[in-house]
DRENPA-3360 file (N, C-alpha, C; in nm, 2 decimals, always signed):
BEGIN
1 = XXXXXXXX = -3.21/+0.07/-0.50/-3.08/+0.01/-0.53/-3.11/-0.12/-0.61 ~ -3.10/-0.12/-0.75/-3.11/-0.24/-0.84/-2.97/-0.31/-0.84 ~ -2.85/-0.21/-0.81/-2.72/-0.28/-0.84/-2.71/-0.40/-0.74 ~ -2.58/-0.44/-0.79/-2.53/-0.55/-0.68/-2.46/-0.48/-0.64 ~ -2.44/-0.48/-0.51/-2.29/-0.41/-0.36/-2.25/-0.55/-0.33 ~ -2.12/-0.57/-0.35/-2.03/-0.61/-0.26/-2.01/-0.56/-0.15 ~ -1.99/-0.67/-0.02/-1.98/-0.58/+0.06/-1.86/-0.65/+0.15 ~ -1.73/-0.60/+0.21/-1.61/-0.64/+0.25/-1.62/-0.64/+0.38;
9 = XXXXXXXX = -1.54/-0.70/+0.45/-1.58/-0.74/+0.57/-1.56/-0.66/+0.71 ~ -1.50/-0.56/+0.68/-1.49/-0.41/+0.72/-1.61/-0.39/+0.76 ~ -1.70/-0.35/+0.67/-1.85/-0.32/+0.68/-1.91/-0.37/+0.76 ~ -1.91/-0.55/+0.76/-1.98/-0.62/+0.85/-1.90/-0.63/+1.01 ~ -1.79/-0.61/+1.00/-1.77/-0.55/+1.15/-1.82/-0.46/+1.21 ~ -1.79/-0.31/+1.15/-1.82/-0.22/+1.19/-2.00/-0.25/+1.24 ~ -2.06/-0.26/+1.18/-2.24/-0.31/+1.23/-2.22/-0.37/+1.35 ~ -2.10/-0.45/+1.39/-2.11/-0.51/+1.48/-2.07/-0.49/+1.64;
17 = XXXXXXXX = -2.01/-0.37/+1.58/-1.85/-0.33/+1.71/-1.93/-0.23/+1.74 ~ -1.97/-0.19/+1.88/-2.03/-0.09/+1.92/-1.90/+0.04/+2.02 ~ -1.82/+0.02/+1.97/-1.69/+0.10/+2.00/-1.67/+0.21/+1.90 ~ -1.71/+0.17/+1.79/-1.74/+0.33/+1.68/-1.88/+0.33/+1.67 ~ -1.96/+0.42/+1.72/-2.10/+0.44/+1.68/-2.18/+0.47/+1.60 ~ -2.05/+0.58/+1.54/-2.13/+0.64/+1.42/-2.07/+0.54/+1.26 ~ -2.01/+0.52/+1.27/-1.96/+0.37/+1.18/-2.02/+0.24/+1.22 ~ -2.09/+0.18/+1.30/-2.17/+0.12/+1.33/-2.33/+0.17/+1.25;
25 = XXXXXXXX = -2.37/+0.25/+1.28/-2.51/+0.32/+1.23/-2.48/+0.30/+1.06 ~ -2.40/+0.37/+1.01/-2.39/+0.37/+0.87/-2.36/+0.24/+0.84 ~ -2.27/+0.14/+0.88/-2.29/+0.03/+0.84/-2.40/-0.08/+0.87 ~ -2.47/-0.06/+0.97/-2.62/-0.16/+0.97/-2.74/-0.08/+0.87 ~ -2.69/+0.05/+0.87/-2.79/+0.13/+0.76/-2.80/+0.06/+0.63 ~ -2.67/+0.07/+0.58/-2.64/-0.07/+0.43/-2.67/-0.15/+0.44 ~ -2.59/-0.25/+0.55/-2.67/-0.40/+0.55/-2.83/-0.40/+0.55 ~ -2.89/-0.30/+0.62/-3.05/-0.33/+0.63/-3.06/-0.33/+0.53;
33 = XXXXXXXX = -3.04/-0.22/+0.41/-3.05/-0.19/+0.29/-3.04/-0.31/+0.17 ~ -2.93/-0.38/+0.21/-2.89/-0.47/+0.10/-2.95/-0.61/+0.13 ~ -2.98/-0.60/+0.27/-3.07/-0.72/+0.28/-3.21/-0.70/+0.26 ~ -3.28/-0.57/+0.30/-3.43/-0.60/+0.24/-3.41/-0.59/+0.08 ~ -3.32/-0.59/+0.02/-3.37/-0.53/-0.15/-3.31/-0.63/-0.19 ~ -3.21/-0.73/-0.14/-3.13/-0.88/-0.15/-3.05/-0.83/-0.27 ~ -2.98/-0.74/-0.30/-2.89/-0.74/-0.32/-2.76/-0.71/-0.29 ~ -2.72/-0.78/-0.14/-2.57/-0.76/-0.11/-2.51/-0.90/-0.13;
41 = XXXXXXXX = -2.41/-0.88/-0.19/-2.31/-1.01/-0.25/-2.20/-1.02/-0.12 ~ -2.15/-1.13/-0.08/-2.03/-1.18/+0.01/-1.96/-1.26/-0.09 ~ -1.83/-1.27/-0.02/-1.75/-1.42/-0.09/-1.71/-1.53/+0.06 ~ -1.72/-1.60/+0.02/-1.62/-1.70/+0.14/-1.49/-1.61/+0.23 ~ -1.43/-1.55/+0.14/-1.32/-1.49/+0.20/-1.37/-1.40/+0.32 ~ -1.45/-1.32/+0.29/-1.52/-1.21/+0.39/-1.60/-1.26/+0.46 ~ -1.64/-1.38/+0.49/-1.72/-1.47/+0.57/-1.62/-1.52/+0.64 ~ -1.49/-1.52/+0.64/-1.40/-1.58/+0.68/-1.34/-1.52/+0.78;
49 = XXXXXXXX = -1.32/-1.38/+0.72/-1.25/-1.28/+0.80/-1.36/-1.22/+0.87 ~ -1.43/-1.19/+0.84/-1.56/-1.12/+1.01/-1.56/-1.22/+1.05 ~ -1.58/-1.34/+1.08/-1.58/-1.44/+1.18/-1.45/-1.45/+1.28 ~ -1.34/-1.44/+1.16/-1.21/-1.39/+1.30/-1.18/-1.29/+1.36 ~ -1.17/-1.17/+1.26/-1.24/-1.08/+1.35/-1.33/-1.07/+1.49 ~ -1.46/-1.06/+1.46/-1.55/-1.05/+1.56/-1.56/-1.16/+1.69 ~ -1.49/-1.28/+1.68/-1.43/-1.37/+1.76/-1.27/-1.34/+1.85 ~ -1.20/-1.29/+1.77/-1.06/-1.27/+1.79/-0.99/-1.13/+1.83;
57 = XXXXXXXX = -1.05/-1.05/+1.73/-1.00/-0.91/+1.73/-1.15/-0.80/+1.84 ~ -1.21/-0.85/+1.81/-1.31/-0.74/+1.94/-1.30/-0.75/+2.09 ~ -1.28/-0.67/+2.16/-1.28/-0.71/+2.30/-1.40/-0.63/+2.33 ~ -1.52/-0.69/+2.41/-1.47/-0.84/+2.44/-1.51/-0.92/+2.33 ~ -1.45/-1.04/+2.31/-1.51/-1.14/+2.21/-1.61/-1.18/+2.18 ~ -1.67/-1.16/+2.08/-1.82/-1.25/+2.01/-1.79/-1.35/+2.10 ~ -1.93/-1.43/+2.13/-1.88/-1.58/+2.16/-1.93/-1.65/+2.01 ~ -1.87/-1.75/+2.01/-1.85/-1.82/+1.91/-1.98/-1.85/+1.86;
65 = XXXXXXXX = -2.10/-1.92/+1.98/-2.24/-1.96/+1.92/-2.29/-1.87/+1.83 ~ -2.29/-1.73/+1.91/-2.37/-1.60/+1.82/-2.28/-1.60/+1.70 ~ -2.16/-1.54/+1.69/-2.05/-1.56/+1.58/-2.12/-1.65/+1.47 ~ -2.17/-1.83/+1.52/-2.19/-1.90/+1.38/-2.34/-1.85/+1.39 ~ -2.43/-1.77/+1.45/-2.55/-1.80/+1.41/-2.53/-1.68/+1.28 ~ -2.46/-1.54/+1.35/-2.46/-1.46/+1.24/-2.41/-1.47/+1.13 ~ -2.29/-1.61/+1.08/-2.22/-1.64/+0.96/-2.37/-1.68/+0.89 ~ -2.45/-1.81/+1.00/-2.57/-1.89/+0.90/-2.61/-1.78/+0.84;
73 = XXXXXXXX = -2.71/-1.65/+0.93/-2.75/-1.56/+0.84/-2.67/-1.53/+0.70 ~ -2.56/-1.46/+0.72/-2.49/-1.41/+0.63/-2.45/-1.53/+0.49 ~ -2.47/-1.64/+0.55/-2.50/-1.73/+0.42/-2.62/-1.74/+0.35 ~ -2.71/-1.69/+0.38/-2.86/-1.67/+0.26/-2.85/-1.58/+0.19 ~ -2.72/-1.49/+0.20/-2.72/-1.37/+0.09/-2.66/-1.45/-0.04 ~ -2.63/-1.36/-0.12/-2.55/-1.45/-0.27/-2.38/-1.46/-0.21 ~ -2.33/-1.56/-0.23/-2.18/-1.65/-0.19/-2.09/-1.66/-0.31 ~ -2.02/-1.57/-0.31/-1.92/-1.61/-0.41/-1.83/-1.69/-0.33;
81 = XXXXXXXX = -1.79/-1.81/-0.41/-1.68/-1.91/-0.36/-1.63/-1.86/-0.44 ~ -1.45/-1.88/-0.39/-1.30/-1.86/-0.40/-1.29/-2.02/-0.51 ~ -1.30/-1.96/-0.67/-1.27/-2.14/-0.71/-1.13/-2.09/-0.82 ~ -1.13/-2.12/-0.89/-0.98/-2.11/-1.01/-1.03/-1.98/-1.10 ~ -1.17/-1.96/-1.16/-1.16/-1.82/-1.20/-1.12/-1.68/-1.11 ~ -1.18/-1.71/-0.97/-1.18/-1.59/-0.88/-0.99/-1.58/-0.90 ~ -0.89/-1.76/-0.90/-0.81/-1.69/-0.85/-0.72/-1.61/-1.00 ~ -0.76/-1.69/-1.12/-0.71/-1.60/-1.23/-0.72/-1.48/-1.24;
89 = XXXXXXXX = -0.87/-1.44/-1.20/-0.88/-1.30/-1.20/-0.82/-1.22/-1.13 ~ -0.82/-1.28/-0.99/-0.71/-1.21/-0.90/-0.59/-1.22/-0.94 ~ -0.52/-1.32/-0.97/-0.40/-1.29/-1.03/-0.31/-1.17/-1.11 ~ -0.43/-1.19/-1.24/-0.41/-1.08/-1.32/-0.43/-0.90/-1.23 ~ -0.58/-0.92/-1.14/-0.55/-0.77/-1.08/-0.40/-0.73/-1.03 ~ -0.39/-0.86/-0.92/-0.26/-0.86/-0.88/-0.11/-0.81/-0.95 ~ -0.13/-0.87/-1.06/-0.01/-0.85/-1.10/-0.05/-0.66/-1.19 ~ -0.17/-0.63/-1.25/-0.18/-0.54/-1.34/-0.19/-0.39/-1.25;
97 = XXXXXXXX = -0.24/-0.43/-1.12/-0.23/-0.30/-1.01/-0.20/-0.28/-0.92 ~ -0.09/-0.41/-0.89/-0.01/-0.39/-0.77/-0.05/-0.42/-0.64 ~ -0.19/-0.45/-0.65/-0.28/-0.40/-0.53/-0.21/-0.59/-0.45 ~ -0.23/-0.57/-0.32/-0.21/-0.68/-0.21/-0.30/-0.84/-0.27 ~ -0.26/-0.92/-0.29/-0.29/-1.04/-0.30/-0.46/-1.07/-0.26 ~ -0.46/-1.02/-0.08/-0.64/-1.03/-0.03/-0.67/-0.94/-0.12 ~ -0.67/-0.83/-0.13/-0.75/-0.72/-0.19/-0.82/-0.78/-0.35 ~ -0.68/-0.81/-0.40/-0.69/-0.86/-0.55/-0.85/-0.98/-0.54;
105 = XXXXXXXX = -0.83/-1.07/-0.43/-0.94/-1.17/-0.43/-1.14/-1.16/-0.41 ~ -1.03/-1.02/-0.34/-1.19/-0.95/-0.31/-1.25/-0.88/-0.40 ~ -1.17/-0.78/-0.48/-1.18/-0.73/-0.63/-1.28/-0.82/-0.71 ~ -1.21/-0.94/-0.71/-1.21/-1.08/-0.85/-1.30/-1.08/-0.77 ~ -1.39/-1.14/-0.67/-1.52/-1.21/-0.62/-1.58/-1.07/-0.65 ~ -1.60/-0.94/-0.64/-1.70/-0.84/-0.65/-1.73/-0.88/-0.84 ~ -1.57/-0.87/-0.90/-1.65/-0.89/-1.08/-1.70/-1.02/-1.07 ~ -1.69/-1.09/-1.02/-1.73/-1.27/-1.10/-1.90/-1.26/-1.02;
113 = XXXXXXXX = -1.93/-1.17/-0.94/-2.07/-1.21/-0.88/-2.16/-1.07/-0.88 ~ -2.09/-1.02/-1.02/-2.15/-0.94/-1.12/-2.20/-0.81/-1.05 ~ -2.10/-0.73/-0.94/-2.11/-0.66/-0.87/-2.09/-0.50/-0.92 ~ -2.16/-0.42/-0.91/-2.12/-0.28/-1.00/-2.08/-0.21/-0.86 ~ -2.09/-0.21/-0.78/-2.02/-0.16/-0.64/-1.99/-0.25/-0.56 ~ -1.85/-0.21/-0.46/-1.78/-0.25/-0.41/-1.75/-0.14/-0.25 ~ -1.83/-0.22/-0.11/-1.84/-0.16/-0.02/-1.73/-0.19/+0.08 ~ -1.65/-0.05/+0.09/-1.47/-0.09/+0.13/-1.44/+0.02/+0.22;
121 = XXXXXXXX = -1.39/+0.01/+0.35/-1.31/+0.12/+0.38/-1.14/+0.07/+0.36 ~ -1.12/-0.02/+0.34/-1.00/-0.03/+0.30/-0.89/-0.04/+0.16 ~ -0.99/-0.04/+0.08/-0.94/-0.04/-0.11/-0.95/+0.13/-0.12 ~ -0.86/+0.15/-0.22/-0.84/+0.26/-0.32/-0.93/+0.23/-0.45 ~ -0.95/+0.39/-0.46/-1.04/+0.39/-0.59/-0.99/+0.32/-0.71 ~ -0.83/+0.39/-0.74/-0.74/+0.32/-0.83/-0.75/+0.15/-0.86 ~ -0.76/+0.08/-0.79/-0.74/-0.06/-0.75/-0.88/-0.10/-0.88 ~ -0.98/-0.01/-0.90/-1.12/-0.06/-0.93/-1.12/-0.06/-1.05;
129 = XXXXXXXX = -1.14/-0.22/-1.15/-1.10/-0.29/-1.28/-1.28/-0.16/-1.35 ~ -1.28/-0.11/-1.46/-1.38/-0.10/-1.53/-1.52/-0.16/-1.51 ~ -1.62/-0.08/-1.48/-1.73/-0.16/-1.45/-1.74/-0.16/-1.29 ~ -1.67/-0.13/-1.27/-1.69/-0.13/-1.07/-1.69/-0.06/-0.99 ~ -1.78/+0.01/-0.89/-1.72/+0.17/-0.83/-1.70/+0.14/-0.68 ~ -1.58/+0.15/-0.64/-1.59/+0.16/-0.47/-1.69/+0.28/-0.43 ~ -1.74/+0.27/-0.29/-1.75/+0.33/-0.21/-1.73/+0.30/-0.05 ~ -1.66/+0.41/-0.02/-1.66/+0.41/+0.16/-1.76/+0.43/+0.18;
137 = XXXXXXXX = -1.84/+0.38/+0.26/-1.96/+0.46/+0.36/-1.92/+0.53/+0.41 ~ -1.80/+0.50/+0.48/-1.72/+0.58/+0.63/-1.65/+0.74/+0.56 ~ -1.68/+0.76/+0.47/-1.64/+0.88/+0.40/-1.68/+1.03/+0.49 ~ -1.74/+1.02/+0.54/-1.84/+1.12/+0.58/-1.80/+1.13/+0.79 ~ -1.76/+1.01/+0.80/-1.76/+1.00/+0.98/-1.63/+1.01/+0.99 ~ -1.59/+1.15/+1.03/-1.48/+1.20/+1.10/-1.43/+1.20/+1.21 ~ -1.51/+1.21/+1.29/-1.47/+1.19/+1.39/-1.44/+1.10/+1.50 ~ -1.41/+0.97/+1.42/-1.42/+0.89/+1.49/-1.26/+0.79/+1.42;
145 = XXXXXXXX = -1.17/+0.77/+1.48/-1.02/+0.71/+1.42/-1.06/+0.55/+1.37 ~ -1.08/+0.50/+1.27/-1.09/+0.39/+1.20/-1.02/+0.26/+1.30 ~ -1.12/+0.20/+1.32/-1.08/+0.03/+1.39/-0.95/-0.05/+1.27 ~ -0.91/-0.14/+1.36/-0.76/-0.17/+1.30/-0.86/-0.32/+1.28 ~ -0.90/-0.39/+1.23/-1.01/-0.51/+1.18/-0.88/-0.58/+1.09 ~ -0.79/-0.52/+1.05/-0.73/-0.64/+0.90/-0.66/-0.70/+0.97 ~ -0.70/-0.82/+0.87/-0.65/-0.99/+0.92/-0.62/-1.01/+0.80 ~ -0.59/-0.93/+0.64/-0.55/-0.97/+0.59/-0.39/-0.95/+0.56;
153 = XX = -0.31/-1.00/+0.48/-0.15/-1.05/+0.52/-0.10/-1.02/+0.36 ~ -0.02/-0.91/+0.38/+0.04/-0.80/+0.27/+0.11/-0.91/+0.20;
% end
């Protein structure tokens, strides 16, 4: 894997939630992946949202200490900050595909940190600007009904 993966904050829950197992496995399979080969990209945004998540929405709750130790980690990967390009670019997705406002920002942070894949169980293929390919991991695990994780706001 030479590319860059984005990777959405979906992913990093699921690694974390031992309530889907087999969506858990496939997602620590990537992270292991994108961390030994260092190329998985975050943004602030998705640093933002697995931390409420995995504090908020898991029962039972992260506690908070472990919560920031696993953000520190997830801060040595590459950090896209949310600054005025991310949000023009989001803008323009926004307005050119309809797609939800969060999504658009998460889109714009995968182009601006020069990302050729984008790791999502929640985006549409459609949504993906030239240059960029979604993939589910979770494509393949059926049997198991998808965790309700969005904290993001239509």
């Amino acid at each position: 894997m030479t590319e860059k993966y984005f990777v959405d904050s979906n992913i990093l829950a699921y690694a974390r939630d031992p309530r889907y197992p087999s969506r858990q496995l496939v997602a620590r399979d990537w992270i292991t992946k994108l961390w030994d080969q260092k190329n998985g990209v975050l943004s602030t945004q998705v640093i933002k949202e697995f931390y409420s998540v995995i504090t908020r929405k898991f029962q039972p709750a992260v506690p908070r200490h472990l919560a920031q130790a696993e953000i520190r980690e997830l801060l040595t990967w590459r950090i896209i900050e949310t600054d005025q390009n991310i949000f023009e670019t989001a803008w323009t997705l926004e307005a050119d595909s309809q797609c939800s406002w969060w999504d658009a920002l998460i889109i714009a942070a995968a182009q601006h940190g020069g990302c050729q894949v984008l790791l999502s169980e929640d985006l549409a293929p459609h949504l993906m600007p030239a240059g960029l390919t979604l993939i589910n991991p979770f494509n393949e695990v059926l049997h198991e009904s998808p965790a309700n994780y969005e904290i993001r706001q239509t």
